[in-house]
C-alpha positions as a Markdown table, in Angstrom:
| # | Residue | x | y | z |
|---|---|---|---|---|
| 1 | Unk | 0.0 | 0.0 | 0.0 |
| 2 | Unk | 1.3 | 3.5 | -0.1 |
| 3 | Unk | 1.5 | 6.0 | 2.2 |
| 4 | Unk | -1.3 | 7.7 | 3.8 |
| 5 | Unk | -2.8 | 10.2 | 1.6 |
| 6 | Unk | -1.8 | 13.3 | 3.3 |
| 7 | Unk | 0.2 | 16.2 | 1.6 |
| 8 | Unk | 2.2 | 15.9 | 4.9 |
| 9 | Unk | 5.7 | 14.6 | 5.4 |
| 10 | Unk | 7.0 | 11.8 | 6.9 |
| 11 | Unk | 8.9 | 12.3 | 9.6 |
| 12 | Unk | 11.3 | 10.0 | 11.6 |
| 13 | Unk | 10.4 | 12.0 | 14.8 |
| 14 | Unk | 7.8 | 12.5 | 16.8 |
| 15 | Unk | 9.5 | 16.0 | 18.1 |
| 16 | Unk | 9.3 | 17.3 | 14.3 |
| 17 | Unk | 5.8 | 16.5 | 13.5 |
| 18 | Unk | 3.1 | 19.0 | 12.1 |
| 19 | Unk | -0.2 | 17.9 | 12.3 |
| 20 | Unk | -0.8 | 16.5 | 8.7 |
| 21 | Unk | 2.5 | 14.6 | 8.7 |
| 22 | Unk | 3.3 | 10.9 | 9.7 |
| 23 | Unk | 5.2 | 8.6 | 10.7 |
| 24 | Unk | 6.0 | 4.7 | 10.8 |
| 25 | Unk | 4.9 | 2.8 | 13.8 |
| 26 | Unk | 6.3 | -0.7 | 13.9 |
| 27 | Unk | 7.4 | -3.6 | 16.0 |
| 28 | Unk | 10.7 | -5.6 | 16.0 |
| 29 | Unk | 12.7 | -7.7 | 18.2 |
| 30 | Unk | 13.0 | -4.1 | 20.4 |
| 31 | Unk | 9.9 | -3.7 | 21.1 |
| 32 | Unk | 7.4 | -0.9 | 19.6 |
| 33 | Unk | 8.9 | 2.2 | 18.0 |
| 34 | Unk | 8.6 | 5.0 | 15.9 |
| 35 | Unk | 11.0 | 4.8 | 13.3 |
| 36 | Unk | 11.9 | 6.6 | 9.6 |
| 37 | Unk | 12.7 | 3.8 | 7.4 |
| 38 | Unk | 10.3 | 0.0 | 6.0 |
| 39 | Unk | 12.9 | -2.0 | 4.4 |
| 40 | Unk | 12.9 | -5.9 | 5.8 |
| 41 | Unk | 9.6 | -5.3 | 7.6 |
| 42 | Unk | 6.1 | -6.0 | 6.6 |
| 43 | Unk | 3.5 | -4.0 | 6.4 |
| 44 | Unk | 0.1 | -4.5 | 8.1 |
| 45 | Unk | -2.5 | -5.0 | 6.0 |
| 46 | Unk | -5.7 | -1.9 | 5.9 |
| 47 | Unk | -8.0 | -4.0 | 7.6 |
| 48 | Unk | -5.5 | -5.4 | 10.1 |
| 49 | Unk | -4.1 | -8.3 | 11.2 |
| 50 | Unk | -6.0 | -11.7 | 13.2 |
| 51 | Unk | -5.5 | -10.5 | 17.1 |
| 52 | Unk | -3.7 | -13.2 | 17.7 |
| 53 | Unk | -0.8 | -12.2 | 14.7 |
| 54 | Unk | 2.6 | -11.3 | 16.6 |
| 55 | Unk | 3.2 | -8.0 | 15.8 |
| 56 | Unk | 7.3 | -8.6 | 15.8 |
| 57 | Unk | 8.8 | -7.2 | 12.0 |
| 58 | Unk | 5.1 | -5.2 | 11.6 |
| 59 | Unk | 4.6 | -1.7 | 10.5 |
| 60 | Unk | 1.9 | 0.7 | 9.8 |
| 61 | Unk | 1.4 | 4.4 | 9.9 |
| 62 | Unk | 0.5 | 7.1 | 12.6 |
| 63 | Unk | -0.8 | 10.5 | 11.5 |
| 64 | Unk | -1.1 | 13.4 | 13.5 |
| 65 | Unk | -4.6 | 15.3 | 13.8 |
| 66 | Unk | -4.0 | 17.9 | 16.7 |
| 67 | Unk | -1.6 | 19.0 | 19.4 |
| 68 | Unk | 0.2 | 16.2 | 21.1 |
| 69 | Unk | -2.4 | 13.5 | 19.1 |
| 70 | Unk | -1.6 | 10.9 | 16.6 |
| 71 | Unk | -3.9 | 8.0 | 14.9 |
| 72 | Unk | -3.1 | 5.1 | 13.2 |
| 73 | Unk | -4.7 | 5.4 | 9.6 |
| 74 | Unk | -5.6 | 1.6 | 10.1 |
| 75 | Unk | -6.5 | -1.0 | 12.3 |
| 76 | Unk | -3.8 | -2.6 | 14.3 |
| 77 | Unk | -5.8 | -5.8 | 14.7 |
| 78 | Unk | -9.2 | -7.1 | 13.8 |
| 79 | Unk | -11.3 | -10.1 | 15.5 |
| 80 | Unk | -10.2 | -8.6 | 18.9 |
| 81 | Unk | -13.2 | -8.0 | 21.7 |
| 82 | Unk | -13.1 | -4.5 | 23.8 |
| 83 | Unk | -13.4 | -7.0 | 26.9 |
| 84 | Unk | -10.0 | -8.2 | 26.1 |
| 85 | Unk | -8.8 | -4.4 | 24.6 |
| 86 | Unk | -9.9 | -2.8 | 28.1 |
| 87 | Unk | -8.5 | -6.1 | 30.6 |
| 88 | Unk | -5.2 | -5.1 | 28.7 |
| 89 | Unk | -5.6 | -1.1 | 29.4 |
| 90 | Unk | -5.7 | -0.1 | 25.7 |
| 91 | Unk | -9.4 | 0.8 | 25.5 |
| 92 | Unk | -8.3 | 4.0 | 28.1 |
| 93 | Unk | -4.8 | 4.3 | 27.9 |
| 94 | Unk | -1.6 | 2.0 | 28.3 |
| 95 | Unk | 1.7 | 4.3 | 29.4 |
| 96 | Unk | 4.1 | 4.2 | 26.6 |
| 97 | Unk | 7.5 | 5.5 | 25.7 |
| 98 | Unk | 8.7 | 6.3 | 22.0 |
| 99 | Unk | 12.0 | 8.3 | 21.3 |
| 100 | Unk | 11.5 | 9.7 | 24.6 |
| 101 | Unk | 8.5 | 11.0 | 24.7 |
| 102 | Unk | 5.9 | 9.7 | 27.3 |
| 103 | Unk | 2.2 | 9.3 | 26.7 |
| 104 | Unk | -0.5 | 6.5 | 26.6 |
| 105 | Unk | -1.8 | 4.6 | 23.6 |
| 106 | Unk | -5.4 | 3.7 | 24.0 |
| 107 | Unk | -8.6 | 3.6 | 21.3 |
| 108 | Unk | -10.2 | 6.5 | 19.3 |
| 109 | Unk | -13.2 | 8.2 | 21.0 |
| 110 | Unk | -16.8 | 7.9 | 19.2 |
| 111 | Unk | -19.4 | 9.4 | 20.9 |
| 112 | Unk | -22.6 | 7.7 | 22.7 |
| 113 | Unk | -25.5 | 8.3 | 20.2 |
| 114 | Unk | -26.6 | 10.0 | 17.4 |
| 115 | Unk | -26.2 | 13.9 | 17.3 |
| 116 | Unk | -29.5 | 16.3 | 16.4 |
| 117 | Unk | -29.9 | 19.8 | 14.3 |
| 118 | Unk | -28.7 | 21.4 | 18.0 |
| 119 | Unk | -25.6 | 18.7 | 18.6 |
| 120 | Unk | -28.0 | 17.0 | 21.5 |
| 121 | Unk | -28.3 | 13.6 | 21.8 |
| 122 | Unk | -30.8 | 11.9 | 19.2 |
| 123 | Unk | -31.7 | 8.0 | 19.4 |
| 124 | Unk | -32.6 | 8.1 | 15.4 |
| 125 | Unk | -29.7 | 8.8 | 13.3 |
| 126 | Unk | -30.6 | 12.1 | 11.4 |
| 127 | Unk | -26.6 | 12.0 | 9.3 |
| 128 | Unk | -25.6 | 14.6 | 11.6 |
| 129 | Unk | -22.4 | 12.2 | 13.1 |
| 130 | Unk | -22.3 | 11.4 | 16.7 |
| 131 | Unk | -23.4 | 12.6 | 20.3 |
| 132 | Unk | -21.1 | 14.5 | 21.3 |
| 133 | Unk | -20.1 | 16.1 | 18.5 |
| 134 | Unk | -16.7 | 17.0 | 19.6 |
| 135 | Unk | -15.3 | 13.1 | 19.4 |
| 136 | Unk | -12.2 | 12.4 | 17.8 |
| 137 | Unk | -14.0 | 10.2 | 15.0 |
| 138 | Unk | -15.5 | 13.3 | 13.9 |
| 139 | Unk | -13.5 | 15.7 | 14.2 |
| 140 | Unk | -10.4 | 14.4 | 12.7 |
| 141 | Unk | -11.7 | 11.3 | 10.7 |
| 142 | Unk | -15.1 | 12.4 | 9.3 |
| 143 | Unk | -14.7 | 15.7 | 9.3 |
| 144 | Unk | -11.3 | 16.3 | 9.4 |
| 145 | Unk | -9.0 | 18.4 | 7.0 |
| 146 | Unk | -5.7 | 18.3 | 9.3 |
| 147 | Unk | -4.4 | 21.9 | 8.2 |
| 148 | Unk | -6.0 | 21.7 | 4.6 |
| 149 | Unk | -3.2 | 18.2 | 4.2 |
| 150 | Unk | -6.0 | 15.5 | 3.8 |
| 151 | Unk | -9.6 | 15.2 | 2.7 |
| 152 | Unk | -12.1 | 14.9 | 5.3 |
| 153 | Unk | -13.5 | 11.2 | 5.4 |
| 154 | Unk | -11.1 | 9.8 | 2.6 |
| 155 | Unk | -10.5 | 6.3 | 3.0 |
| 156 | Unk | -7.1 | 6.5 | 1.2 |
| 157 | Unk | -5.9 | 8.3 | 4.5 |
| 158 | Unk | -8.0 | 6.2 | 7.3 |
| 159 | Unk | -9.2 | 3.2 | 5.4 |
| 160 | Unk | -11.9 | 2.9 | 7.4 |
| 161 | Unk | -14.9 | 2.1 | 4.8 |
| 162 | Unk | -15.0 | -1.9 | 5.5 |
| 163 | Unk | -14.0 | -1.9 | 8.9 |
| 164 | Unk | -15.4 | -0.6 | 12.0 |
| 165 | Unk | -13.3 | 0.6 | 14.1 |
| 166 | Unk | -13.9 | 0.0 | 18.6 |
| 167 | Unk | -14.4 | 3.3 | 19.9 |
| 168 | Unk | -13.8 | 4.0 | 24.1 |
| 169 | Unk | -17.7 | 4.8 | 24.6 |
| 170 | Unk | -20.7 | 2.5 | 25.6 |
| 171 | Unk | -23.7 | 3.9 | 24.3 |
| 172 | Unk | -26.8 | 5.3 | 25.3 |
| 173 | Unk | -29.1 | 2.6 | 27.0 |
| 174 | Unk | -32.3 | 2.3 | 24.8 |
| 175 | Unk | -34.1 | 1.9 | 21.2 |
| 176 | Unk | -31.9 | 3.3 | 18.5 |
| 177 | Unk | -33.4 | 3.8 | 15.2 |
| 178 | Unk | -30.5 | 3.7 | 12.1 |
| 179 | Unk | -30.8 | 5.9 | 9.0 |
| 180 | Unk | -32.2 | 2.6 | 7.3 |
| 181 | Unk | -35.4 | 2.8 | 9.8 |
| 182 | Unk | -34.1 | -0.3 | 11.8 |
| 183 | Unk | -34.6 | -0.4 | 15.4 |
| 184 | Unk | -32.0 | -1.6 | 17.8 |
| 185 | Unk | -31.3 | -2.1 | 21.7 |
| 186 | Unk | -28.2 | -0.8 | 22.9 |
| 187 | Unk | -27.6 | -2.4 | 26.6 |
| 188 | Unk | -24.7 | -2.4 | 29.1 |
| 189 | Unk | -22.7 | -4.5 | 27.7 |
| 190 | Unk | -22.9 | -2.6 | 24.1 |
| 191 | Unk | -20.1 | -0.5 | 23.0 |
| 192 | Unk | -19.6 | 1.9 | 20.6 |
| 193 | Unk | -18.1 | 1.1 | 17.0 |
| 194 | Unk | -17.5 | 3.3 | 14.1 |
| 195 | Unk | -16.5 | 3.1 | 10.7 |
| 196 | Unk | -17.2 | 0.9 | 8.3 |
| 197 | Unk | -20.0 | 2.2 | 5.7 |
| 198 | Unk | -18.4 | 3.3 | 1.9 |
| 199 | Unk | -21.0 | 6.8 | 1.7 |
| 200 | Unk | -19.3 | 9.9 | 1.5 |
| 201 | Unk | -20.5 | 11.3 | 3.8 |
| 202 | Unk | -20.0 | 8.4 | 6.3 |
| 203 | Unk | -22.4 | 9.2 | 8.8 |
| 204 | Unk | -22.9 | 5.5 | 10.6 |
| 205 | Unk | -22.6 | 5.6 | 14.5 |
| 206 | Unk | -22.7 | 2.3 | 15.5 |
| 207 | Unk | -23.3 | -0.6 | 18.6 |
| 208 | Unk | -22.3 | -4.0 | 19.2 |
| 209 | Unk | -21.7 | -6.7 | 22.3 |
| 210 | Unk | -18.2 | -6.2 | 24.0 |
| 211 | Unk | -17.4 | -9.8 | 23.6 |
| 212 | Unk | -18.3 | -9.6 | 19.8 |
| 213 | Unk | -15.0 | -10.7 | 17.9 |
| 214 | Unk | -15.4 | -10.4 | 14.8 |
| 215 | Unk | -12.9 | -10.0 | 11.1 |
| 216 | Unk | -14.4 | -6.4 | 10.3 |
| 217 | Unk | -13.9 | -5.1 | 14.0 |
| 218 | Unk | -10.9 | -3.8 | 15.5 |
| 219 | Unk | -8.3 | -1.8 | 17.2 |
| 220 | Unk | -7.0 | 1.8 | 15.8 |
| 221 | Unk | -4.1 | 2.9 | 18.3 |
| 222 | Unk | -4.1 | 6.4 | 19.2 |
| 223 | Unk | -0.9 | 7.8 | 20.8 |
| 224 | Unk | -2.0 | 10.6 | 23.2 |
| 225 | Unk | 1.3 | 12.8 | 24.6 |
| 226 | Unk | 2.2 | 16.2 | 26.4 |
| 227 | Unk | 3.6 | 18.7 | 23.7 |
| 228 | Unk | 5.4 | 21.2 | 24.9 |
C-alpha cells in the first residue's frame, strides 16, 4: 500500500511532527517504535491483522490530527473484543515511551448516540455524526482536514470504509433507530463502534456486544502525549 494520503511529510520523529505529517509505527525484536525507514519489515494489511498475529517485524502508519495526538490510519488488529482491549488497558490508555517521549496509547473516541440539528443527543440517526459532537471520529476522521493536508472522510488516508473501528464509549441505554429505519437495543454491555459504511459522507454511529469478535472489528491505536 502507499503512504497515507496526506500532503504531509513523513517524519522520523515524533518532536518534528506537524499535524498532517506521519510517521511509521512498527514492532521488531526491540519492542514498539517510531521509526523513519520499512525496508525488511512487513506491512500490516488496511484492515489489520487476526489479534492473535505477533506484531514482531510489523509496520503501519501514525498521522497526527492535533496538538500532542496521533492516529493510526488503520486498524492494528481485527477479530479482537473490547473486553479483552480494556483487561489489557488499551481501550483507556496504556503508558508508553517512544523516542523519549511519554504518553499513553489507547482507542479513538466515538461518541454515545446520534447527534441532532442542535448537537444534543438523538436516538434516530438524522446523518448529523455522533453525540457528542466534539469526538475524535469526527472531528479528525469524518470531518477532518488536518491543516487543509487530507480530505475529510477519505478512506485513502484512514481506510476505514469496511471496517469498523472499537471506539472507548458505551452507548446510550435504549431503542436506536438507524438511517435505514431499523430499530435496535443498545444495553450495558454494548459499546460503541465506528466506521465501516463506503458513503461519502460516512455518517454510521454504531453498537455492538463487548465480547463480539469479529474480522471487520478492530483496534486503531491512538498515541495521546504532552507537547510542549
Amino acid at each position: 500500500m502507499a503512504v497515507p494520503a496526506t500532503t504531509g511529510v513523513l517524519r522520523s520523529n515524533i518532536s518534528d511532527m506537524e499535524i498532517g505529517d506521519y510517521i511509521v509505527w512498527r514492532y521488531d525484536s526491540s519492542g514498539e517504535q517510531f521509526i523513519d525507514g520499512t525496508l525488511g519489515i512487513n506491512e500490516i494489511p488496511v484492515n489489520g491483522l487476526v489479534g492473535t498475529t505477533s506484531l514482531n517485524n510489523y509496520y503501519w502508519y501514525a498521522i497526527k490530527v492535533d496538538k500532542g495526538l496521533l492516529i493510526s490510519d488503520r486498524i492494528r488488529h481485527h477479530t479482537v473484543t473490547w473486553d479483552s482491549m480494556n483487561a489489557n488497558k488499551i481501550i483507556e490508555g496504556l503508558p508508553k515511551t517512544f523516542g523519549g517521549v511519554s504518553g499513553i496509547v489507547r482507542s479513538i473516541s466515538g461518541g454515545v448516540g446520534y447527534a441532532d440539528k442542535d448537537g444534543k443527543l438523538s436516538m434516530k440517526d438524522l446523518g448529523l455524526g455522533a453525540f457528542p459532537t466534539i469526538n475524535e471520529w469526527d472531528e479528525y476522521i469524518k470531518n477532518g482536514r488536518l491543516g487543509g493536508k487530507v480530505k475529510p472522510n477519505d478512506d485513502n488516508v484512514w481506510h476505514h470504509f469496511n471496517v469498523f473501528s472499537w471506539a472507548k464509549e458505551s452507548p446510550a441505554i435504549g431503542r436506536w433507530t438507524t438511517n435505514a429505519g431499523t430499530t435496535l437495543s443498545a444495553t450495558n454491555t454494548s459499546r460503541i463502534v465506528r466506521g465501516y459504511e463506503s458513503r461519502s459522507d460516512n455518517r454510521g454511529v454504531a453498537f455492538t456486544g463487548s465480547s463480539a469478535s469479529q474480522n471487520y472489528i478492530g483496534f486503531r491505536p491512538v498515541f495521546e502525549y504532552k507537547e510542549v
